[in-house]
PAKE-929798 format. One line per field, with one value per residue: x, y, z of N, C-alpha, C in turn; residue in one letter. Coordinates in pm, whole numbers. Each point is the difference from the previous one (the first is absolute). Layout:
<atoms>
nxx <- (X, ...);
nyy <- (Y, ...);
nzz <- (Z, ...);
caxx <- (X, ...);
cayy <- (Y, ...);
cazz <- (Z, ...);
cxx <- (X, ...);
cyy <- (Y, ...);
czz <- (Z, ...);
kolro <- (A, ...);
</atoms>
This chain:
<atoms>
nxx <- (11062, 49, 47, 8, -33, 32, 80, 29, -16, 52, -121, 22, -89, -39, -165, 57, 79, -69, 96, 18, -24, 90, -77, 100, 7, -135, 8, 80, -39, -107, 73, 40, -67, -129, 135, 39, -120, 20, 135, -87, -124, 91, 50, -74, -85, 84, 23, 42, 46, -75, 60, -172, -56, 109, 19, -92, 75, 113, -20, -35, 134, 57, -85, 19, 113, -23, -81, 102, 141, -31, -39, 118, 18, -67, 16, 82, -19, -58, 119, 79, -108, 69, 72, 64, 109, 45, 59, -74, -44, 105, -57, -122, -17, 52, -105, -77, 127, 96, -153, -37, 140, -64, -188, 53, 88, -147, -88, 74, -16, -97, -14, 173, -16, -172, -65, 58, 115, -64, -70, 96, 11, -171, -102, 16, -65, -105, 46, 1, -87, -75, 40, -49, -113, -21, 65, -69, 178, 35, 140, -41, -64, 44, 156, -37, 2, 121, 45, -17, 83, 87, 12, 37, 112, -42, 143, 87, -101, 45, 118, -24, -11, 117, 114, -102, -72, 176, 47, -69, 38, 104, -7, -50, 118, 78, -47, 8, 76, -55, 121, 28, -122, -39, 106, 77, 118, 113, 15);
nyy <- (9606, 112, -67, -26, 110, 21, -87, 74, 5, -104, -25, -73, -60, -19, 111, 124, 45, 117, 53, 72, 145, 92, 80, -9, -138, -17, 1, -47, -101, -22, 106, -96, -135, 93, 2, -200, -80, 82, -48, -114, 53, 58, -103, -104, 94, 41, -119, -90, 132, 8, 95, 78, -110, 14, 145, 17, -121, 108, 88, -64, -55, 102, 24, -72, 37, 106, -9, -103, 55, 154, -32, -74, 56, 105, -52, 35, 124, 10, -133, 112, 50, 43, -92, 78, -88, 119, -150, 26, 174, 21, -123, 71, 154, -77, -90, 72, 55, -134, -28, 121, 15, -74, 17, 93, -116, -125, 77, 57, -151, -78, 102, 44, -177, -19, 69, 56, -91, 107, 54, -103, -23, -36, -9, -135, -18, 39, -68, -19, 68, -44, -127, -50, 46, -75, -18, -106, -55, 13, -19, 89, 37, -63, 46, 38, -52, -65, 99, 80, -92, 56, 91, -51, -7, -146, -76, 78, -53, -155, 60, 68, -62, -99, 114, 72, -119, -44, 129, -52, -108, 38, 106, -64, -85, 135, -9, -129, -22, -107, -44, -110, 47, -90, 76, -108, 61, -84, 44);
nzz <- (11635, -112, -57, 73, 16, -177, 19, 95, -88, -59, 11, 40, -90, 78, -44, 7, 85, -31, -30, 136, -104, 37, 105, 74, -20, 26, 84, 47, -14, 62, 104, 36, -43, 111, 69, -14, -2, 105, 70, -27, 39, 97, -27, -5, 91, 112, -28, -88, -83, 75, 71, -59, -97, 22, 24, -88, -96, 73, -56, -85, -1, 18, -76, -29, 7, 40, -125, -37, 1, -12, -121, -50, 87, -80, -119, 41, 4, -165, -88, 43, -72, -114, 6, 10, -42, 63, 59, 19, 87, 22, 1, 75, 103, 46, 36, 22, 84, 35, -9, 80, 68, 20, -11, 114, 82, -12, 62, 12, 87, -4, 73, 113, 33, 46, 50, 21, -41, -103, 129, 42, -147, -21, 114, -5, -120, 12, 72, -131, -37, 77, -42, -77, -18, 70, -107, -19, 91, -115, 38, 65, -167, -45, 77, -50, -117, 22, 32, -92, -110, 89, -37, -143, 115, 4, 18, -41, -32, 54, 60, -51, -63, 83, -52, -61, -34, 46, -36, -73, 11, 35, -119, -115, 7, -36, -129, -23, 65, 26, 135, -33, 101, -66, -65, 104, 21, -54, -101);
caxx <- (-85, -156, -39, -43, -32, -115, -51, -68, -107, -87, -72, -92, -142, 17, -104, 14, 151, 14, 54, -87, 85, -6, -46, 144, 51, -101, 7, 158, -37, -67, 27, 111, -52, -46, 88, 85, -82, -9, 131, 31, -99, 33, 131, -83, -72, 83, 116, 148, 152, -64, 79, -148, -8, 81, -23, -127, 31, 30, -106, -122, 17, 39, -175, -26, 79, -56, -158, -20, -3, -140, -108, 73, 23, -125, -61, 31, -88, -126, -1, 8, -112, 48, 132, 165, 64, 149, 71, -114, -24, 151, 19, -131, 26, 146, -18, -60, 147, 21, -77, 3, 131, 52, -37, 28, 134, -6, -53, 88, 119, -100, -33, 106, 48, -68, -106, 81, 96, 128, -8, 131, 151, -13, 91, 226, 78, -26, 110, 145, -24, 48, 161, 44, -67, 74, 120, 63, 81, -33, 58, -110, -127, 0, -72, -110, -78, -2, -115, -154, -51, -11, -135, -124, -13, -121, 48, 45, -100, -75, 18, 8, -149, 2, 35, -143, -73, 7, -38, -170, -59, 35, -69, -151, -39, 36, -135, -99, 53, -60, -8, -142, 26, -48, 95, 80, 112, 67, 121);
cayy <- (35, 53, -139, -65, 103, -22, -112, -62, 85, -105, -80, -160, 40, -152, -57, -8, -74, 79, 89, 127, 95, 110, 142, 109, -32, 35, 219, 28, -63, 123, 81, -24, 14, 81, 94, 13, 62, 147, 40, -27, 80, 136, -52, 18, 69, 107, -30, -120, 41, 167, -12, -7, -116, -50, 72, -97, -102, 20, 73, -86, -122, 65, -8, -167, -59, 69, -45, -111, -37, 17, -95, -130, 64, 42, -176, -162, 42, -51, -122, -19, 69, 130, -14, -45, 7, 13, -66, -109, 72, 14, -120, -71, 73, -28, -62, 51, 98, -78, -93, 74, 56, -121, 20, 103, -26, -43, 59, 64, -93, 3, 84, 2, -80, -47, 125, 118, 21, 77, 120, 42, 84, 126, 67, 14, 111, 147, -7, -46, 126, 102, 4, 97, 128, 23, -37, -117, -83, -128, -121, -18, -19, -136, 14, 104, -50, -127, 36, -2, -106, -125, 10, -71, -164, -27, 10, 147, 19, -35, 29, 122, -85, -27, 91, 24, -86, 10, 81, 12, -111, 94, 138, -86, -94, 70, 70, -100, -124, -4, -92, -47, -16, -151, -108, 30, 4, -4, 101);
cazz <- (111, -36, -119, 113, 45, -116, 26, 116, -56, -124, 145, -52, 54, 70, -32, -197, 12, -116, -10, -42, -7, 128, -30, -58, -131, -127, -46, -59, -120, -37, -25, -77, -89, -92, 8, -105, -95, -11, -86, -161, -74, -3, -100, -155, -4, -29, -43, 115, -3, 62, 107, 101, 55, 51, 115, 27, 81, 183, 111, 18, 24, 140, 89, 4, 150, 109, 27, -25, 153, 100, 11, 64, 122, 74, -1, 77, 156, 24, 28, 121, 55, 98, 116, -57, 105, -99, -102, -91, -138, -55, -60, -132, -155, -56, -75, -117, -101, -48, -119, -98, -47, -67, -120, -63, -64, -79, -139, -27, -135, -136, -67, -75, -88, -127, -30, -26, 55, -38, 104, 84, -67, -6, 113, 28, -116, 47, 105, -98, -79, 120, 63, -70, 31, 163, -20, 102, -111, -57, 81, 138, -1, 24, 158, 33, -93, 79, 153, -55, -59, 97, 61, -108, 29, 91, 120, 7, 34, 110, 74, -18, 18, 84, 164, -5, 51, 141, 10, -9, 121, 124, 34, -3, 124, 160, 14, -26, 87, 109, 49, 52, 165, 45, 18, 142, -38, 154, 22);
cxx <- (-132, -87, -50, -136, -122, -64, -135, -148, -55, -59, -63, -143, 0, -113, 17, 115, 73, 118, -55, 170, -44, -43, 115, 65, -92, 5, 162, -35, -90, 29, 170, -16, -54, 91, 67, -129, -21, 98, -4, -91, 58, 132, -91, -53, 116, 148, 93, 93, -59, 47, -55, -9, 65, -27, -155, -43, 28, -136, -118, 85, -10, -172, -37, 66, -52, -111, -37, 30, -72, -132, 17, -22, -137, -108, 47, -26, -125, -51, 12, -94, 53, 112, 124, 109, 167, 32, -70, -27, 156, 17, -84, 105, 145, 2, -94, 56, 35, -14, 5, 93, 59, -69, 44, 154, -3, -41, 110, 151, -114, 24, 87, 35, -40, -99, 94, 122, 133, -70, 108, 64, -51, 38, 171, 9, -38, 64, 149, -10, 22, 113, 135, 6, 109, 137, 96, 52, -27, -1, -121, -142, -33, -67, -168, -127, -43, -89, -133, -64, -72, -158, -168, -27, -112, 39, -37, -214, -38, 58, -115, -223, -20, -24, -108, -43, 1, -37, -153, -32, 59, -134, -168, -26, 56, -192, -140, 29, -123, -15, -209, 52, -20, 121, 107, 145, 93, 78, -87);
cyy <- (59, -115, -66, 62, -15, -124, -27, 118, -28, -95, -160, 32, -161, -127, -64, -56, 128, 114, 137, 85, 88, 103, 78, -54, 4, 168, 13, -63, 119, 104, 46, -20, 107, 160, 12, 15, 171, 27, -42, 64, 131, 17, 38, 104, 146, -54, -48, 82, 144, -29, 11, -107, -65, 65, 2, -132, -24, 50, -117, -122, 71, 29, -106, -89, 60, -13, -106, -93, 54, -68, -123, 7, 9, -133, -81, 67, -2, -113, -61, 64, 169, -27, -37, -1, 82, -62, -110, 76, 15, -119, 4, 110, -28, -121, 37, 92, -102, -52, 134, 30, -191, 34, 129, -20, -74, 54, 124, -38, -24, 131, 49, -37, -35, 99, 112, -13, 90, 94, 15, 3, 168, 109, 46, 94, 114, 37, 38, 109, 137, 35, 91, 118, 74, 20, -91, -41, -135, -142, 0, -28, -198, -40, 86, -77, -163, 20, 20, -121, -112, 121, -45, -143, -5, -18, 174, 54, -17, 107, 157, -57, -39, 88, 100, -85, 1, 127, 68, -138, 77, 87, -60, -82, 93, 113, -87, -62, 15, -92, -85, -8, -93, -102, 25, 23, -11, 126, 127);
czz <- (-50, -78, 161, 50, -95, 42, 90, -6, -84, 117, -109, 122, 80, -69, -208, -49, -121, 77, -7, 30, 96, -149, -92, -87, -111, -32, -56, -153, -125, -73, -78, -138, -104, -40, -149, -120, -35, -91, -130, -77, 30, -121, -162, -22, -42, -71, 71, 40, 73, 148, 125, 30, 128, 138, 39, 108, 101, 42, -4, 69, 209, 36, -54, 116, 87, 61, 22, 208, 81, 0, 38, 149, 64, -9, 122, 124, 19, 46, 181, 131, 108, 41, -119, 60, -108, -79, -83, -160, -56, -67, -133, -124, -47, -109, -158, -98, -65, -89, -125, -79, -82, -144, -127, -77, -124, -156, 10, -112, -102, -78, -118, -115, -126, -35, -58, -28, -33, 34, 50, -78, -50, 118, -14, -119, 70, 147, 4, -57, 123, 75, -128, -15, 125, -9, 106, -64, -42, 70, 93, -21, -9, 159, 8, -62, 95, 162, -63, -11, 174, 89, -27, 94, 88, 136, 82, 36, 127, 145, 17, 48, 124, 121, -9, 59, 128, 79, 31, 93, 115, 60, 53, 156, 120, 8, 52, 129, 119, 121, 83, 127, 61, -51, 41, -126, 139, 1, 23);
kolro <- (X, X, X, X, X, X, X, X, X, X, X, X, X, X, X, X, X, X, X, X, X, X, X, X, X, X, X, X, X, X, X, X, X, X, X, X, X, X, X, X, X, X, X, X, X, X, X, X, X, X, X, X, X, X, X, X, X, X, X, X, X, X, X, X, X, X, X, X, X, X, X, X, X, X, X, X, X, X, X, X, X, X, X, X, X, X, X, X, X, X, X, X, X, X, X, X, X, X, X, X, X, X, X, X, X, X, X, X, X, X, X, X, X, X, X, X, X, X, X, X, X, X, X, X, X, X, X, X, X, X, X, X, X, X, X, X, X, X, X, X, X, X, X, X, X, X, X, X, X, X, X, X, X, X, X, X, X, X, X, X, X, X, X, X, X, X, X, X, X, X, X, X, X, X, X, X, X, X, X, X, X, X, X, X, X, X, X);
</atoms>
């Protein structure tokens, strides 16, 4: 449905016959993009195995989503000369989480896999070290180490991306919404 939804926001120009992109997928692009560029210069700069980085990364990836659907939003009311309608803005900025939380999954497996990829055994040892510390039984740290490991996943990214997003297209289009009076609704 949402792949339907992207869709119908990619427009064919009738004269050029050219493919034009919506506003919110060029900014999800964008800024998605320039998120994971942050994260990889905040990686080199302070180090792959520094645990800032990482908590860094939310706070810029969480005002990058945020900012990102309000402007998504506040664009397409411009586009619409002042007038928005609820669910139009709940679509655009839902769609621009999307693109975002797709680029952010991708370069998240890149990242793992081929840029860095013994950050997550580093992490798990020092996980593994705490648990010890903790005096956790043995038999149980396996279980403990295995929930970690699955939080490195890109899957385990997109929800948490998503329900923000939705969250911020809610708040934005219940602030922005503006019915036009010149057009009849039956209901």
């Amino acid at each position: 449905m949402l792949l339907l939804e992207i869709t119908s926001f990619l427009v064919i120009d009738g004269k050029n016959k050219k493919m034009k992109i919506g506003l919110n997928i060029k900014l999800g692009l964008l800024l998605g993009s320039l998120n994971c560029l942050m994260w990889y210069i905040l990686a080199v700069t302070k180090g792959f195995y520094v645990i800032e980085v990482y908590i860094y990364r939310n706070y810029i990836t969480f005002a990058m989503l945020v900012s990102g659907v309000i402007l998504s939003i506040y664009f397409l009311k411009r586009k619409n000369q002042g007038f928005l309608d609820f669910k139009e803005a709940i679509k655009t900025g839902l769609i621009y989480t999307f693109v975002f939380a797709l680029i952010l999954s991708i370069f998240n497996y890149i990242y793992y896999h081929y840029i860095s990829p013994d950050t997550i055994d580093f992490f798990l040892s020092e996980a593994k070290n705490k648990l010890i510390e903790n005096k956790v039984k043995p038999q149980d740290i396996p279980f403990y180490l295995n929930s970690e490991r699955n939080n490195f996943s890109s899957l385990k990214l997109l929800p948490p991306v998503l329900f923000f997003g939705l969250i911020s297209s809610l708040i934005t289009g219940a602030l922005l919404r503006k019915s036009d009076p010149h057009k009849f609704s039956a209901n």
